[in-house]
C-alpha positions as CSV (number, residue, x, y, z in Angstrom):
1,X,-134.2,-39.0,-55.1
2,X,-133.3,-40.9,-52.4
3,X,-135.7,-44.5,-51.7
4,X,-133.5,-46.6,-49.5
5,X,-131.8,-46.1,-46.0
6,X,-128.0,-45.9,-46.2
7,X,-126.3,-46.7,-43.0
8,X,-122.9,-45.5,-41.9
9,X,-120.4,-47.3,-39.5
10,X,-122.0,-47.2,-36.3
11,X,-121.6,-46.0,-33.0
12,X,-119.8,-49.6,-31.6
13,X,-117.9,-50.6,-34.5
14,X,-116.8,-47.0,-34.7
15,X,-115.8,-47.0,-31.1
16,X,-113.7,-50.0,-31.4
17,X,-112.2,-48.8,-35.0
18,X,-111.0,-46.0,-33.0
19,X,-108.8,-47.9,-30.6
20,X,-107.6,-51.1,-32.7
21,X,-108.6,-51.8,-36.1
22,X,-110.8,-54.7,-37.4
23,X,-107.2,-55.9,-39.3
24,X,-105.5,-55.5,-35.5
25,X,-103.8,-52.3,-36.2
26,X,-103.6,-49.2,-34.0
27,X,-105.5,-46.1,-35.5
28,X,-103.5,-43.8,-36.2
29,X,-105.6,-39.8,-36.5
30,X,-103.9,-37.3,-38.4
31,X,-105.3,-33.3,-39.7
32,X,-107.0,-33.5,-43.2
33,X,-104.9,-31.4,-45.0
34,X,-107.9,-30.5,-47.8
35,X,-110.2,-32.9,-46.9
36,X,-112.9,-34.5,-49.1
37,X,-111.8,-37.9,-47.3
38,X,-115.4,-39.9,-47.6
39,X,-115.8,-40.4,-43.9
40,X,-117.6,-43.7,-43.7
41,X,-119.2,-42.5,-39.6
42,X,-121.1,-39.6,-40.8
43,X,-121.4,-40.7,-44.4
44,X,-120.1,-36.9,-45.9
45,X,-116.5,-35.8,-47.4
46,X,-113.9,-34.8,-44.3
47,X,-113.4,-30.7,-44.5
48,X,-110.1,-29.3,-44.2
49,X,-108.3,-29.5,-40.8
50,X,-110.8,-32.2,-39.0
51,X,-109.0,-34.7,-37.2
52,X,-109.8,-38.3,-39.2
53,X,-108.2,-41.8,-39.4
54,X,-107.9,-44.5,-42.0
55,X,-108.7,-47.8,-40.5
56,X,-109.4,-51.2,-41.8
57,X,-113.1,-52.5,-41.4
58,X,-115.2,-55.3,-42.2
59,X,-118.4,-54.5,-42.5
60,X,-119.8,-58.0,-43.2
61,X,-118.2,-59.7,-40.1
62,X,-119.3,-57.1,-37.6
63,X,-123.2,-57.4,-39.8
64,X,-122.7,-61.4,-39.4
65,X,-121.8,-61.1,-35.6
66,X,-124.9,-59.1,-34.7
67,X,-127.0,-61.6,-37.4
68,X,-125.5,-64.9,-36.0
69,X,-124.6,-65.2,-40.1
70,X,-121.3,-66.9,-41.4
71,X,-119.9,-65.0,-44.3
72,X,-116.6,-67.1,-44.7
73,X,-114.7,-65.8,-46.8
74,X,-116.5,-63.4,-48.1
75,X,-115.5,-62.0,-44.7
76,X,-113.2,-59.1,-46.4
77,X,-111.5,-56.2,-44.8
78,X,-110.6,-52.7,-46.3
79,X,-109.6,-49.4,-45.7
80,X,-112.3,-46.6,-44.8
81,X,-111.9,-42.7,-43.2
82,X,-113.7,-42.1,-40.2
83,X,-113.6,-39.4,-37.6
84,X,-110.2,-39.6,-35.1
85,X,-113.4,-38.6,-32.5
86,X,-116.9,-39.4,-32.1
87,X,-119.0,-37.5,-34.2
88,X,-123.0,-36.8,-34.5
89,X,-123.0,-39.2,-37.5
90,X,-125.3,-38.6,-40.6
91,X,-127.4,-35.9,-40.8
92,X,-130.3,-36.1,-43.5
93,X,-129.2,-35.9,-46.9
94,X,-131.3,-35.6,-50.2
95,X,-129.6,-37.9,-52.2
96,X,-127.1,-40.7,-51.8
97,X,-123.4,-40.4,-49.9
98,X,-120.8,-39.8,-52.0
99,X,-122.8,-39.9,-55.2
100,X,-120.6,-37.8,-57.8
101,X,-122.6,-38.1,-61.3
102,X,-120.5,-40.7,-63.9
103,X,-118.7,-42.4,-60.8
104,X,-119.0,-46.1,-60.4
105,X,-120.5,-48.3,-57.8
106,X,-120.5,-51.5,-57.1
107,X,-123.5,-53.1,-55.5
108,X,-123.1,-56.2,-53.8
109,X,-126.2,-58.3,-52.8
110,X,-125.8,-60.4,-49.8
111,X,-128.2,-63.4,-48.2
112,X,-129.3,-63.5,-44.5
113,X,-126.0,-66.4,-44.3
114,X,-123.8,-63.6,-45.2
115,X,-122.8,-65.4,-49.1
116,X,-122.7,-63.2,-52.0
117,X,-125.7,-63.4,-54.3
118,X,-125.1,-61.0,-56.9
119,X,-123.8,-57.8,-57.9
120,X,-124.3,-54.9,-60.1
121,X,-122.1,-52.4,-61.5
122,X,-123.8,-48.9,-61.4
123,X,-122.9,-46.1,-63.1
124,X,-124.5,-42.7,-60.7
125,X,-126.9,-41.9,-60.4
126,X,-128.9,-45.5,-60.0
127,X,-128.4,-46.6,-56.8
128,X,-132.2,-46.8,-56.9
129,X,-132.7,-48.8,-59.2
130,X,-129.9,-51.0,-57.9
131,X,-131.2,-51.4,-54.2
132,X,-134.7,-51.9,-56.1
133,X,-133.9,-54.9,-58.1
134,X,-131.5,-56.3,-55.9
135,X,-134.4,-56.2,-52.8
136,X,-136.4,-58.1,-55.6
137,X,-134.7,-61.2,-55.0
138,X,-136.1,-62.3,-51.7
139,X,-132.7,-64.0,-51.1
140,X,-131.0,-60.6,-50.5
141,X,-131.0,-59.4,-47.0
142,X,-128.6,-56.6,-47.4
143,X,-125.9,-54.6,-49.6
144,X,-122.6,-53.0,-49.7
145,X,-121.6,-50.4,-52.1
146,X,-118.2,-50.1,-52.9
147,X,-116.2,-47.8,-55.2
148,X,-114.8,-49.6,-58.0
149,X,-111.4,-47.9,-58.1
150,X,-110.4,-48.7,-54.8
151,X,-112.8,-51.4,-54.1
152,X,-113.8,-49.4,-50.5
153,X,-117.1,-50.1,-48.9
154,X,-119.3,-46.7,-48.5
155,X,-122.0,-47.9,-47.0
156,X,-124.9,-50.5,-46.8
157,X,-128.1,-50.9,-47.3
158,X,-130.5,-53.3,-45.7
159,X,-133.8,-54.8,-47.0
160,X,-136.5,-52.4,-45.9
């Protein structure tokens, strides 16, 4: 079951992600040979032969610039897929993106300055639980989850 909002890259950030990354580098859309790819814009696994990118993104500057917050340098940047071309973006889902039972998350908690206030280490499913008790803490405006192997952000969730 699915309680909280996840939110995929959007429409403006994606935009700009298409032209010139957020680490200054072209993008650079290639054919997904298999796919699977977790495509960060639509928040579902690429299919085989759609036109995607890998692009660096930080999701907590382009979060701060909107919020007027100042992460400093927990400002980090990192590798997601996304469409080469706009695409509709998520459609309704029943359960979480990219939830594959036994996989590990990490959930980072961030305050409304953009500092990291916590974390959790979740083993899926319990991404519930995680955005539950981390939305506890009045202090926590928003969070990231990221994939421990690679460290990549999938999405975020913000307080309800």
């Amino acid at each position: 079951m699915k309680t909280f909002t996840p939110r995929a890259v959007g429409p403006d950030a994606l935009a700009a992600l298409r032209s010139v990354d957020d680490a200054g580098r072209a993008c650079v859309p290639y054919v997904a040979p298999e796919g699977g790819e977790p495509l960060r814009c639509c928040l579902r696994g690429a299919r085989a032969g759609e036109r995607i990118a890998l692009v660096s993104y930080a999701p907590l500057r382009r979060w701060a610039a909107a919020t007027g917050a100042r992460p400093g340098a927990y400002d980090e940047v990192g590798p997601v897929f996304v469409h080469a071309d706009a695409c509709a973006g998520p459609e309704p889902a029943e359960g979480y993106p990219f939830e594959r039972p036994g996989a590990l998350r990490t959930v980072r908690r961030y305050s409304a300055d953009g500092r990291i206030v916590g974390g959790r280490l979740v083993e899926l499913p319990g991404l519930d639980e995680a955005f539950a008790e981390a939305f506890a803490d009045p202090e926590v405006a928003l969070v990231h989850v990221r994939a421990v192997e690679y460290g990549c952000f999938h999405f975020e969730v913000r307080r309800p």
